[in-house]
N, C-alpha and C positions, 0 to 999 in steps of 0.2 A: 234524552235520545238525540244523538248526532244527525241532523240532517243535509249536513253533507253527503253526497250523491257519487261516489267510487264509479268509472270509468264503465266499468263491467257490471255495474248491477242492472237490475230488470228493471229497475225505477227510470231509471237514465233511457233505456231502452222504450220502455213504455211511452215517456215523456217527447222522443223524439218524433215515433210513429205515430202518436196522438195530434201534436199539435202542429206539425209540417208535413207537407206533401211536397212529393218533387214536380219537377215537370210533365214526365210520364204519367206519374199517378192522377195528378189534377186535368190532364186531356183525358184520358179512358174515363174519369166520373163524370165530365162534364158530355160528354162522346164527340171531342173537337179533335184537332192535330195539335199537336206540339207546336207548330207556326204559325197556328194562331193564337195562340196563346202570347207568344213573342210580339205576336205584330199588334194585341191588344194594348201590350206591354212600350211599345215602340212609339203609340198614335200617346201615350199619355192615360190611359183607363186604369190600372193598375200599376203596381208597383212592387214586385214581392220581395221577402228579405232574399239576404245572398248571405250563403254558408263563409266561412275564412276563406276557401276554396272557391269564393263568387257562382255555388252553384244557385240558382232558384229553388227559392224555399216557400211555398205558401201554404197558410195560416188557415183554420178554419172561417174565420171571420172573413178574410181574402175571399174565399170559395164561396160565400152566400155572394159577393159583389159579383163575382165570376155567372155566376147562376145567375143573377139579374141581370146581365151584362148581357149573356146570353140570350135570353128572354126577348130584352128588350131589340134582336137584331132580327129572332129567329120570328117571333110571336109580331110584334109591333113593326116589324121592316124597317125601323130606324137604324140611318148611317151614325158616322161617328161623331158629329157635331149633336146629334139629335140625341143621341147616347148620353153625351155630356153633360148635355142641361138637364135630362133625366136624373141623371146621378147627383145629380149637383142639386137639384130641389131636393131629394131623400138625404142631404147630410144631416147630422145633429148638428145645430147651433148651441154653441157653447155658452151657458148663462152662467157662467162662473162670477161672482160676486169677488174675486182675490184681488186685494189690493194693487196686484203687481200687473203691471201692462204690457202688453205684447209688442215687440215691435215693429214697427208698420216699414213697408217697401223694403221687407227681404230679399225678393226680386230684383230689384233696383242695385243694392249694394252685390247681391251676387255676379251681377253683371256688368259693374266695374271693374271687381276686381278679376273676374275672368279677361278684359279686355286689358287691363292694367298689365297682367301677364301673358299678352298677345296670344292666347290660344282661340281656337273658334270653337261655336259650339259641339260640334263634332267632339274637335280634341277632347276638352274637357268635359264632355260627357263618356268619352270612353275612359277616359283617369280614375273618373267618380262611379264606372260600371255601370250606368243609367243611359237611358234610353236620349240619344239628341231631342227628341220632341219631347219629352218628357222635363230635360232644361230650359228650356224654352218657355215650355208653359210657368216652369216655376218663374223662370226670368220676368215674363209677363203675369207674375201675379196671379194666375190662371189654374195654378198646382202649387201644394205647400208641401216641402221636404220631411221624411224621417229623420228623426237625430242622425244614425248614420250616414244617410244622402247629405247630409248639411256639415259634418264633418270630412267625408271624405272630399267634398268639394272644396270643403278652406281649406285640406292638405293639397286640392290640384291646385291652386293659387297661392303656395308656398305660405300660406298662413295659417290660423288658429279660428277656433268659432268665436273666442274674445273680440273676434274683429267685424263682428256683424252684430255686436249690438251697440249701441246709441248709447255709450261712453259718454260721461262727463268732462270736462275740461283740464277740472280739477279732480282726482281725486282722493274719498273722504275714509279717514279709517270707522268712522260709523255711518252705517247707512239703514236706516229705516226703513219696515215692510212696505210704506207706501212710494218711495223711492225704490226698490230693486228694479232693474232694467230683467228683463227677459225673452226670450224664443219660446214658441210656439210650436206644433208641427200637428200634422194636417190632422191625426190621431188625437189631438189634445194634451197630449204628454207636455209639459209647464218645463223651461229650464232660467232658472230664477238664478239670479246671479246674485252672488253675496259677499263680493270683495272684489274692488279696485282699486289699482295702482300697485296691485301685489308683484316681487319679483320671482320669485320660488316655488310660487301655489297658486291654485285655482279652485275656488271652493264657488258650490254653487247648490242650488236645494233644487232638487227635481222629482215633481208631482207624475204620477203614472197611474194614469185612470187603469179603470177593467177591462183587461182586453188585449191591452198595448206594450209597448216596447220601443226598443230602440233600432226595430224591424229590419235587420240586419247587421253585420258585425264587423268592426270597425277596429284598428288598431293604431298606438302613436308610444312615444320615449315618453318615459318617468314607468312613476308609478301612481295609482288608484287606490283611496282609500272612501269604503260607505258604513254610514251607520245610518240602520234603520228607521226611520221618526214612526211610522204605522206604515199596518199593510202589512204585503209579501212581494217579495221580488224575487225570479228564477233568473241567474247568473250563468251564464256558458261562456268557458274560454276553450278558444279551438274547436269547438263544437264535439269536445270528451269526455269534457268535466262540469260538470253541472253544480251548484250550491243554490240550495231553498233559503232565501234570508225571509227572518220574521224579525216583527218588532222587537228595538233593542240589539239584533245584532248587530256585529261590526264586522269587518271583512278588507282585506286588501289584496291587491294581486299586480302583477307586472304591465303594465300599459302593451307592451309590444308582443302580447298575448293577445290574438281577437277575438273581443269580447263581443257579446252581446247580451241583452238583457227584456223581460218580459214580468208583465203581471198575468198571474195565471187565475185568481182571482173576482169577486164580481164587488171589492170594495179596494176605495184608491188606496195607493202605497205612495209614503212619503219617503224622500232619505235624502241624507245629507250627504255628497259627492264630491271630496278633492282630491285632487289630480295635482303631482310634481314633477317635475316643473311644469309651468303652465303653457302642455302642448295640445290637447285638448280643444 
């Protein structure tokens, strides 16, 4: 059975109204305004995906944070600092045992290369469609990026995500599990890098717990090619065409398509993901 997902079918449709809510719909459930929603979104509290079209898109998982978020303003009277460290003790701590290590002072290296290329924060939070307080906090270590907040942000600094991790001097055509360099993002989503010094490709193995994604949608030149390791991964390019990958499949599609990507799932999804030439 094809699980390939046709533009028009009821699956695709299903799948849309299930797992996103717009703007509108997420104030009437929540019974706030639209602007504050935004201004939640502005102070750093949230973060929701954005359609090709950068409209706001939130997740059901979003909406329980939303709902606490709430709570905590309407119930408890706490402002937005007060808010924060609330949230911030209910994170899960990640006890991943993987060899591979995260790499420390994202923050840091984002905020050279933002100054490197003379924008202020402003600027290049409006490039990367994110909130100024929202770079800010990442810059300070304070908030950690989506895959696509961390890509769209190394295209506003005219580079690649190759250039935010902690590269070797040299390097190595082998490189060992306990050697991979890798990125983190705030969901736990793992992007484990699996070849340097490449000219032509960019291969990298990327872990996506249950739940997650690459929480909004992001495009660049070449082309994309995944094969499965475990798991399920839900694939949208343009936000028209949908593809259900299971274990074992393979898949490509045109980079300058904006994709984005989800486990819809409550077990992780492994897969191996290169990209040509290495713009990504």
């Amino acid at each position: 059975m094809r699980r390939t997902k046709a533009p028009n079918s009821r699956r695709t449709a299903r799948s849309k109204s299930v797992r996103f809510l717009t703007v509108g719909q997420t104030a009437r459930i929540l019974g706030i305004s639209s602007s504050t929603l935004r201004l939640w979104e502005g102070v750093g509290l949230v973060t929701p995906a954005r359609s090709a079209g950068s409209y706001r898109l939130y997740t059901p998982e979003l909406l329980d944070v939303l709902k606490r978020i709430k709570y905590l303003r309407d119930v408890k009277k706490l402002n937005v600092p007060g808010i924060k460290e609330a949230l911030g003790t209910n994170l899960p701590v990640n006890q991943s045992t993987d060899p591979a290590k995260s790499t420390p002072h994202l923050g840091d290296k984002l905020r050279r290369l933002r100054k490197k290329k003379g924008l202020t924060v402003t600027e290049a939070a409006s490039q990367a469609h994110i909130s100024a307080g929202f770079l800010s906090a990442i810059e300070l270590s304070r908030a950690n990026p989506s895959v696509a907040t961390i890509y769209r942000l190394a295209a506003a600094y005219g580079t690649t995500v190759l250039e935010l991790y902690d590269l070797p001097a040299q390097s190595n055509r082998v490189i060992q599990p306990r050697n991979r360099k890798s990125l983190e993002t705030k969901a736990g989503v793992r992007m484990e890098l699996l070849s340097t010094g490449t000219k032509m490709l960019e291969s990298m193995l990327i872990r996506v717990p249950p739940g997650t994604g690459s929480d909004g949608a992001y495009m660049h030149q070449g082309e994309d090619f995944l094969f499965m390791l475990e798991g399920t991964l839900e694939v949208w390019l343009d936000e028209v065409e949908c593809h259900l990958l299971e274990q074992g499949d393979s898949f490509w599609f045109e980079s300058n398509r904006g994709h984005r990507w989800f486990n819809p799932t409550n077990k992780q999804a492994a897969v191996l993901w290169v990209n040509t030439p290495p713009t990504f």
